[in-house]
RONU-195888 format. One record per atom (N, C-alpha, C): x negated, y, z; atom name; residue in three letters; residue number from 1. Coordinates in steps of 0.001 Angstrom, whole numbers, plus 500000, padded with zeros to 6 digits. Each point is the difference from the previous one (the first is absolute). Example, Ala and Ser with C-alpha at 12.3 -4.5 7.8 and 13.67 -1.06 7.14 Angstrom:
BEGIN
r xx:486810 | yy:494310 | zz:507800 | name:N | resn:ALA | resi:1
r xx:500890 | yy:501190 | zz:500000 | name:CA | resn:ALA | resi:1
r xx:499100 | yy:501200 | zz:500000 | name:C | resn:ALA | resi:1
r xx:500350 | yy:501050 | zz:499280 | name:N | resn:SER | resi:2
r xx:499180 | yy:501190 | zz:500060 | name:CA | resn:SER | resi:2
r xx:500770 | yy:501090 | zz:500730 | name:C | resn:SER | resi:2
This chain:
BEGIN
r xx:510886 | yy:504128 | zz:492569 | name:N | resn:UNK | resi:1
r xx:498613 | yy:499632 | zz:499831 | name:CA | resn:UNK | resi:1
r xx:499116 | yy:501179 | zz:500391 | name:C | resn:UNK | resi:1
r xx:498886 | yy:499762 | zz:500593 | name:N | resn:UNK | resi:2
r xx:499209 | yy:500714 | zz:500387 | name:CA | resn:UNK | resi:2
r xx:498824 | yy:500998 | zz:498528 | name:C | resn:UNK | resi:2
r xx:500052 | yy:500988 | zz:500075 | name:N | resn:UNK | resi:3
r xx:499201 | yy:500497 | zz:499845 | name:CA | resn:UNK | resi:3
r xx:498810 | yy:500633 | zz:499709 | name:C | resn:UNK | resi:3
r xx:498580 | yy:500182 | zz:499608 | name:N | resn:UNK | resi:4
r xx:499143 | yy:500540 | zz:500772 | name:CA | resn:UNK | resi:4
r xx:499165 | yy:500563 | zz:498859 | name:C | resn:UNK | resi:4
r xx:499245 | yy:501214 | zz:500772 | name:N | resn:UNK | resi:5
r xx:499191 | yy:500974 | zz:498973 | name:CA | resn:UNK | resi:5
r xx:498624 | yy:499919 | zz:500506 | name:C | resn:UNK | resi:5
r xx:499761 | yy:498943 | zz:499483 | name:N | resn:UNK | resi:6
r xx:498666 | yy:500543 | zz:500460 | name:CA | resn:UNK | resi:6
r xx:498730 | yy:500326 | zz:499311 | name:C | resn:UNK | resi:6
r xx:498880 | yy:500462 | zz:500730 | name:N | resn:UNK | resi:7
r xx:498942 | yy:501028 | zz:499667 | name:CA | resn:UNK | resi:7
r xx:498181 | yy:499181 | zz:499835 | name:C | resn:UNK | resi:7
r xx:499919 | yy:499095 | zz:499684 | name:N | resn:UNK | resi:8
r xx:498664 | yy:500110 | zz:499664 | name:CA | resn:UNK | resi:8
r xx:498765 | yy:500751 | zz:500164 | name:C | resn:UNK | resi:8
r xx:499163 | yy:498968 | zz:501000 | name:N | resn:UNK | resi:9
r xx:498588 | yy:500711 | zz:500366 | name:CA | resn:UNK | resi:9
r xx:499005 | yy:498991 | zz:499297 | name:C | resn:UNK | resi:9
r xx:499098 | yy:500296 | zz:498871 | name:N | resn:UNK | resi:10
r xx:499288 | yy:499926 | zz:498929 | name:CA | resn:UNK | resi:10
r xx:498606 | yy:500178 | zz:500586 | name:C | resn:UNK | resi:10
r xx:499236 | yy:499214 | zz:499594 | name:N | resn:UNK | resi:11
r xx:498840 | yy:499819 | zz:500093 | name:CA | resn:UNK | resi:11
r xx:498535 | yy:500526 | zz:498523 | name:C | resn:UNK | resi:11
r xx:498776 | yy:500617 | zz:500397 | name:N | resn:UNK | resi:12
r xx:500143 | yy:500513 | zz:499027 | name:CA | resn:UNK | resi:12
r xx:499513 | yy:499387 | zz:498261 | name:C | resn:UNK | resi:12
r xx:500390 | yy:498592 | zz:500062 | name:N | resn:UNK | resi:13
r xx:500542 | yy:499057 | zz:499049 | name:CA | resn:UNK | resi:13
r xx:501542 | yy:500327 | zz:499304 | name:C | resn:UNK | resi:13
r xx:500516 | yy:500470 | zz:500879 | name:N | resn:UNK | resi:14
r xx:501973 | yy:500051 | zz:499734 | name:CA | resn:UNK | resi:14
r xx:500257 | yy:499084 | zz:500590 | name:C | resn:UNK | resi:14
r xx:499768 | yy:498661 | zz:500594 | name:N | resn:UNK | resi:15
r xx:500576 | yy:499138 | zz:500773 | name:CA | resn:UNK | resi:15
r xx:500896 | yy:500164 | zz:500823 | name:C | resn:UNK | resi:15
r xx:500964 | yy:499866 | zz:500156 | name:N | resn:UNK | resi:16
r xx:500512 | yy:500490 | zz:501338 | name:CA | resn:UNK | resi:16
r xx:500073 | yy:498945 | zz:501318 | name:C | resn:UNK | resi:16
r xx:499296 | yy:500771 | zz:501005 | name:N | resn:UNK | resi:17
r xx:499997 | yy:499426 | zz:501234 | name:CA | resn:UNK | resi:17
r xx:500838 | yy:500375 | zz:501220 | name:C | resn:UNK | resi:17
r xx:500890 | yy:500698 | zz:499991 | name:N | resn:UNK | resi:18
r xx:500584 | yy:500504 | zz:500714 | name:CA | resn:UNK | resi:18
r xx:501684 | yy:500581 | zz:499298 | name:C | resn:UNK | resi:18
r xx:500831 | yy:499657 | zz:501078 | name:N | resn:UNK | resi:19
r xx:501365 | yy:500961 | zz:499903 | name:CA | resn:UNK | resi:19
r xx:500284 | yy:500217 | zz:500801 | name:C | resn:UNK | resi:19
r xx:500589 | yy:501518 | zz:499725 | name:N | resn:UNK | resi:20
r xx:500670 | yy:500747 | zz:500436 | name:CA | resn:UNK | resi:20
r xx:501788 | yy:500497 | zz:500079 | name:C | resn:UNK | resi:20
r xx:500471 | yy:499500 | zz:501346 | name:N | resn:UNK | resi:21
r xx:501776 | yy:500284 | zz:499722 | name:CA | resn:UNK | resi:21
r xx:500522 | yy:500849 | zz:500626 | name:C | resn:UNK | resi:21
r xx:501199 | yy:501093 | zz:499445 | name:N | resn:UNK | resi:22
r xx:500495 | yy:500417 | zz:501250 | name:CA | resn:UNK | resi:22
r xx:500743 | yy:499192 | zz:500898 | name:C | resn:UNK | resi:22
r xx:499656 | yy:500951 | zz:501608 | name:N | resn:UNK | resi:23
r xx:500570 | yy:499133 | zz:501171 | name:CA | resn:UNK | resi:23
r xx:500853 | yy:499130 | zz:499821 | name:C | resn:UNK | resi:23
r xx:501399 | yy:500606 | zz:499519 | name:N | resn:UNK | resi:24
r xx:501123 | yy:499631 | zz:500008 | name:CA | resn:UNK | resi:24
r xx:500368 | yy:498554 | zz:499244 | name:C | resn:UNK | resi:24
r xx:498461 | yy:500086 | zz:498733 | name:N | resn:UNK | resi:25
r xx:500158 | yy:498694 | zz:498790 | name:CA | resn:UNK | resi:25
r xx:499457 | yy:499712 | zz:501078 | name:C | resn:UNK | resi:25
r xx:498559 | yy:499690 | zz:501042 | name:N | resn:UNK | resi:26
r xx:499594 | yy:498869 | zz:501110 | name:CA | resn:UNK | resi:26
r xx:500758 | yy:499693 | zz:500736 | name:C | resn:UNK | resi:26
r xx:500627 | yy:500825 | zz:500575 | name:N | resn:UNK | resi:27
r xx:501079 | yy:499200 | zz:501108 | name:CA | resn:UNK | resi:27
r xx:501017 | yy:499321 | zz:499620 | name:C | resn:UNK | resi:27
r xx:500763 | yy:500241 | zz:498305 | name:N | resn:UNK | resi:28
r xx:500694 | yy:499029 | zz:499803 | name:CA | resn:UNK | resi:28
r xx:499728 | yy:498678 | zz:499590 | name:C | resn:UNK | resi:28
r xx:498518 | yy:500357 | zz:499352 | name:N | resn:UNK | resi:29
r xx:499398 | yy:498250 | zz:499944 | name:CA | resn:UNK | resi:29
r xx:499708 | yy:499479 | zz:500964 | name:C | resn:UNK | resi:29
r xx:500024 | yy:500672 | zz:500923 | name:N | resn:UNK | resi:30
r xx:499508 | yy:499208 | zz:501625 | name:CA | resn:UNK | resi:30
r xx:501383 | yy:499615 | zz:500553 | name:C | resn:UNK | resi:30
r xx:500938 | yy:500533 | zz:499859 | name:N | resn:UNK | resi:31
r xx:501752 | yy:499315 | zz:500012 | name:CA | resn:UNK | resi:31
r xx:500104 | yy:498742 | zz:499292 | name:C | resn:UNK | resi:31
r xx:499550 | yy:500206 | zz:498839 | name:N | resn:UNK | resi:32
r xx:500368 | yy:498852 | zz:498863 | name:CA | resn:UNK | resi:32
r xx:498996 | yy:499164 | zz:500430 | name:C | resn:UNK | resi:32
r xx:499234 | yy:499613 | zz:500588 | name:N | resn:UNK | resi:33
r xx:499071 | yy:499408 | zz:500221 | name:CA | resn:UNK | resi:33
r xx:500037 | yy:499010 | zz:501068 | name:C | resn:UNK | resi:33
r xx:501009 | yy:501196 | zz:501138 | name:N | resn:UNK | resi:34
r xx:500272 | yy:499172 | zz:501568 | name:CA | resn:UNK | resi:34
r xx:501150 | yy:499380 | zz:499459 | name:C | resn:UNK | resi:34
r xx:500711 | yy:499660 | zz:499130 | name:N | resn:UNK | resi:35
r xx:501292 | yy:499604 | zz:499535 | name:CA | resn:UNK | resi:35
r xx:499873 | yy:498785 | zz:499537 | name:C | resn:UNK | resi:35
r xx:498900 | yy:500221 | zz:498836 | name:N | resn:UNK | resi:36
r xx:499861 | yy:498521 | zz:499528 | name:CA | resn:UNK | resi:36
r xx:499609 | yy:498952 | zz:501193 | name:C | resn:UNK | resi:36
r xx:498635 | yy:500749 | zz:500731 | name:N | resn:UNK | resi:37
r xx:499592 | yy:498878 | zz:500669 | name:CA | resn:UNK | resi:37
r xx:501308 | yy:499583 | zz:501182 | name:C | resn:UNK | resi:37
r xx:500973 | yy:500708 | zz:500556 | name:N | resn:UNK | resi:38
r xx:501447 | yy:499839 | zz:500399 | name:CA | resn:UNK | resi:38
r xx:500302 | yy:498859 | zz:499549 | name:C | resn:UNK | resi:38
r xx:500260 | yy:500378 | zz:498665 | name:N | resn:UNK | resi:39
r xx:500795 | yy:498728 | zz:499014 | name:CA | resn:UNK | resi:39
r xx:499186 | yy:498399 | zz:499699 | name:C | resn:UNK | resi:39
r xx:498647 | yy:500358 | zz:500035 | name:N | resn:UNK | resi:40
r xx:498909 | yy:499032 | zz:499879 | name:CA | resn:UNK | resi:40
r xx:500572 | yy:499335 | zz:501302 | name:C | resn:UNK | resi:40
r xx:499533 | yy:500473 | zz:500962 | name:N | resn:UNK | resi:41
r xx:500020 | yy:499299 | zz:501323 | name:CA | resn:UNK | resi:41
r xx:501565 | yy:498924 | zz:500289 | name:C | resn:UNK | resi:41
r xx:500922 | yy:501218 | zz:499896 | name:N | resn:UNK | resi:42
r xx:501201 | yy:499498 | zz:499747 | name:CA | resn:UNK | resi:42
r xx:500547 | yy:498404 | zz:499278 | name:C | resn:UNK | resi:42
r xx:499217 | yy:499964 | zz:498861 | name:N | resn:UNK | resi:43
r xx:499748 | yy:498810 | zz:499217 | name:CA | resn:UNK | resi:43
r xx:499159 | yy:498793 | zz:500022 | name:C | resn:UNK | resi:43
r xx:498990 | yy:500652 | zz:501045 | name:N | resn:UNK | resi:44
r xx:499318 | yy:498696 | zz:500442 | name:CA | resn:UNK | resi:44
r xx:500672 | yy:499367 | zz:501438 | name:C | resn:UNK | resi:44
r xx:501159 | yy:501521 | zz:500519 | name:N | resn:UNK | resi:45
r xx:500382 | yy:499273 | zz:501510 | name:CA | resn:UNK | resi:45
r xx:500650 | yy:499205 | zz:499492 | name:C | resn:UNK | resi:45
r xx:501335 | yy:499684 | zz:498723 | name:N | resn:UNK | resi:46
r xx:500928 | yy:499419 | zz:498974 | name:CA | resn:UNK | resi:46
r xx:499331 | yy:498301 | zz:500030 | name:C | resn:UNK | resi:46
r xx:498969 | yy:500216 | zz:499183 | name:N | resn:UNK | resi:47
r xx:499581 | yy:498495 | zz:499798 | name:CA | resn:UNK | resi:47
r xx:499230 | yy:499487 | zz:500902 | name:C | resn:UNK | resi:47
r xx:499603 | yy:500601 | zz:501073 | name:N | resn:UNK | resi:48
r xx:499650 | yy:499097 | zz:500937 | name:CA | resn:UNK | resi:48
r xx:501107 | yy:498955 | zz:501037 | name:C | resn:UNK | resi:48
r xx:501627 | yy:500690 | zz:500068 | name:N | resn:UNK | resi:49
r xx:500852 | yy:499705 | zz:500316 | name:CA | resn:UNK | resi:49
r xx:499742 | yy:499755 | zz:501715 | name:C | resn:UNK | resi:49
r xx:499606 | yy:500558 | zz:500440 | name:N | resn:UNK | resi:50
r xx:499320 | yy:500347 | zz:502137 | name:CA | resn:UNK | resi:50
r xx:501666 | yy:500258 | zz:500010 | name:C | resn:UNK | resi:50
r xx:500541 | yy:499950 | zz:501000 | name:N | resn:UNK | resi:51
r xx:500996 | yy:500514 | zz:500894 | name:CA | resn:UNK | resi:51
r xx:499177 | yy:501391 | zz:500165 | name:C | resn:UNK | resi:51
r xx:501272 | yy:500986 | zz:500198 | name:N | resn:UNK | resi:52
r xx:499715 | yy:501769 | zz:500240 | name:CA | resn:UNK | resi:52
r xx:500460 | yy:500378 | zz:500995 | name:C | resn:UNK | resi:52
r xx:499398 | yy:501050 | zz:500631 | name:N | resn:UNK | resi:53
r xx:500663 | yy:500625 | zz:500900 | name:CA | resn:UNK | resi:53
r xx:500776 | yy:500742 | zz:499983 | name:C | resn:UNK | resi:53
r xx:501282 | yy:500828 | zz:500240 | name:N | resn:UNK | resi:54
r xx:500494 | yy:500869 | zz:499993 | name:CA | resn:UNK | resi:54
r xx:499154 | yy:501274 | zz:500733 | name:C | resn:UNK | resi:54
């Protein structure tokens, strides 16, 4: 499971409007991210039942 530390940018309410990650936590949510939609896609090619290409 993923991870992540992130940093809070506060408004001067305390709200927070902003985060902050290191690189390494963004690029792995941007992995986990191209994956699902992978798997998403994957599942709609499933029930549409089209013939595939190799």
């Amino acid at each position: 499971m993923l991870s992540v530390h992130p940093q809070y940018i506060t408004d001067k309410e305390g709200n927070k409007i902003s985060v902050v990650l290191p690189i390494k936590e963004y690029e792995s949510l941007l992995e986990e991210l191209e994956e699902m939609e992978d798997i998403k896609l994957y599942d709609e090619a499933i029930t549409l039942n089209e013939p595939s290409i190799p």
